[in-house]
C-alpha positions as CSV (number, residue, x, y, z in Angstrom):
1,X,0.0,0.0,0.0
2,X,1.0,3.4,-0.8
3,X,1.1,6.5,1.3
4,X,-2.0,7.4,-1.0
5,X,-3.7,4.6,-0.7
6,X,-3.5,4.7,3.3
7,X,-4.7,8.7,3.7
8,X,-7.8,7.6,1.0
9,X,-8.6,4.7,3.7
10,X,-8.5,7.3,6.6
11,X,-10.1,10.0,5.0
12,X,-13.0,7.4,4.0
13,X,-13.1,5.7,7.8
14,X,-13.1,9.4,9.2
15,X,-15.7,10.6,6.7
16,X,-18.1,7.4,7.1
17,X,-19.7,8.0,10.5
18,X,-20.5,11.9,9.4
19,X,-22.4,10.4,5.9
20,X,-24.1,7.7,8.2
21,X,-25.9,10.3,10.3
22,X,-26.4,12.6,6.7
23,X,-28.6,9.8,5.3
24,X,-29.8,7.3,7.4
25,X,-31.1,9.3,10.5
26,X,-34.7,8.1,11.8
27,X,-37.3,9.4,10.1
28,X,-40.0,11.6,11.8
29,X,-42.9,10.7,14.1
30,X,-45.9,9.1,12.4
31,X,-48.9,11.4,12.5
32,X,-51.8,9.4,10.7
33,X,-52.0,5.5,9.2
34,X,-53.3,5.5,5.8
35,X,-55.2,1.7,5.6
36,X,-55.6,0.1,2.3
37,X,-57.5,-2.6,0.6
38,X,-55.7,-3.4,-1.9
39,X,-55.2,-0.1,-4.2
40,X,-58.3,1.5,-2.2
41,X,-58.1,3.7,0.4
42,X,-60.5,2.8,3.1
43,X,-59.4,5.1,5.9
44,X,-57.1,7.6,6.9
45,X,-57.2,7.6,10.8
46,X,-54.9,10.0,13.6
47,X,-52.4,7.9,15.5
48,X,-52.9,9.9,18.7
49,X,-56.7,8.3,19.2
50,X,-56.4,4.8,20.7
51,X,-58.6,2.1,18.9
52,X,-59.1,-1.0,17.4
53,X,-60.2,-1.3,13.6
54,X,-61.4,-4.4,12.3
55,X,-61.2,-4.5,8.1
56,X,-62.3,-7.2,5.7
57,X,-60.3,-8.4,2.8
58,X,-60.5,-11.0,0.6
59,X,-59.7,-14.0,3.0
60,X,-61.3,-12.5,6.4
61,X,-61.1,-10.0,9.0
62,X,-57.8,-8.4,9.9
63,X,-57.3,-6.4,13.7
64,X,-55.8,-3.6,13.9
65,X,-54.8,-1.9,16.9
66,X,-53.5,2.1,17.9
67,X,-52.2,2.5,21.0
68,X,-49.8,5.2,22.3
69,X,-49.1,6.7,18.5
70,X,-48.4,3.4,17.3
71,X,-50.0,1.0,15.5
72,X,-50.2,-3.0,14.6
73,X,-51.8,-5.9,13.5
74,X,-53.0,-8.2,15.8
75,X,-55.2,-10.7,14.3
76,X,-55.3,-11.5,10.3
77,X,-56.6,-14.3,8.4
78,X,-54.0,-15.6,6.5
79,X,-51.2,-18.7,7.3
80,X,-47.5,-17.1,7.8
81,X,-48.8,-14.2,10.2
82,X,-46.3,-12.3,8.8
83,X,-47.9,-9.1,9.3
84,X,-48.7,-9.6,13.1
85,X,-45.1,-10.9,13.9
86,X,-43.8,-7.4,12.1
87,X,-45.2,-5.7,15.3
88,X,-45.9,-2.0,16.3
89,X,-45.2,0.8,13.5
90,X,-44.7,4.6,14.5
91,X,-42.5,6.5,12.2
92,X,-43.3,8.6,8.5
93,X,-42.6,5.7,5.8
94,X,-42.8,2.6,8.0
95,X,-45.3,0.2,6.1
96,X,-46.7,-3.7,6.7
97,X,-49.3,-5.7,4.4
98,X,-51.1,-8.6,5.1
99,X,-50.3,-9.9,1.5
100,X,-52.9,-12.5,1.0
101,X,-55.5,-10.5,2.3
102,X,-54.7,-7.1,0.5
103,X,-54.8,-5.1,3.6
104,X,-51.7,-2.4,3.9
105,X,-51.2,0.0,6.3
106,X,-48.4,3.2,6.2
107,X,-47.9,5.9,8.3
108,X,-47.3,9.2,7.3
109,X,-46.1,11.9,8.9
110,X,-43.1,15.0,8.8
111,X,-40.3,12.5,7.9
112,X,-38.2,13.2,4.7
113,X,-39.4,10.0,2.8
114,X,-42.9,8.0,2.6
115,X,-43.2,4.3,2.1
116,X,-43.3,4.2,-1.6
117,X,-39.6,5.8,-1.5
118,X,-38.2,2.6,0.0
């Protein structure tokens, strides 16, 4: 390795930590959930209002639950469950589907970037 080659690796090591916290700082507090039936909106509801939805899709019923700004799945008819196991969303662009039974869910809020960014 060359003298260059060493003061490129340092100035990259130094300059990593300060482009980390540039682009991939948390995004901003979730203010509403948009809920979706496949491409149709159904509802757009605050996240500050504690409840529990309950939305048919094309298999069944799917439970949804806001509590404390956040908000979940916690009952959905299809087999992997991957949706419930994903747990509690809260921040602008986080998203989870129940895949089989068409039902999405994405918050929205201040952040920089919504779900369809990612």
């Amino acid at each position: 390795m060359t003298r260059a080659d060493i003061s490129l690796l340092l100035i990259t090591l130094v300059a990593l930590p300060f482009v980390y916290l540039h682009y991939w700082q948390a995004a901003g507090v979730g203010t509403t959930v948009r809920i979706l039936r496949g491409e149709t909106l159904l509802r757009e509801l605050p996240l500050n209002k504690d409840q529990e939805i309950t939305i048919e899709g094309n298999l069944g019923l799917s439970h949804l639950q806001i509590q404390n700004g956040k908000i979940r799945f916690t009952d959905s008819p299809c087999s992997g469950k991957v949706c419930i196991h994903k747990g509690w969303l809260s921040h602008s662009g986080d998203f989870n589907a129940c895949l089989p039974n068409r039902i999405s869910i994405e918050i929205l809020g201040q952040g920089k970037f919504d779900s369809m960014n990612f």
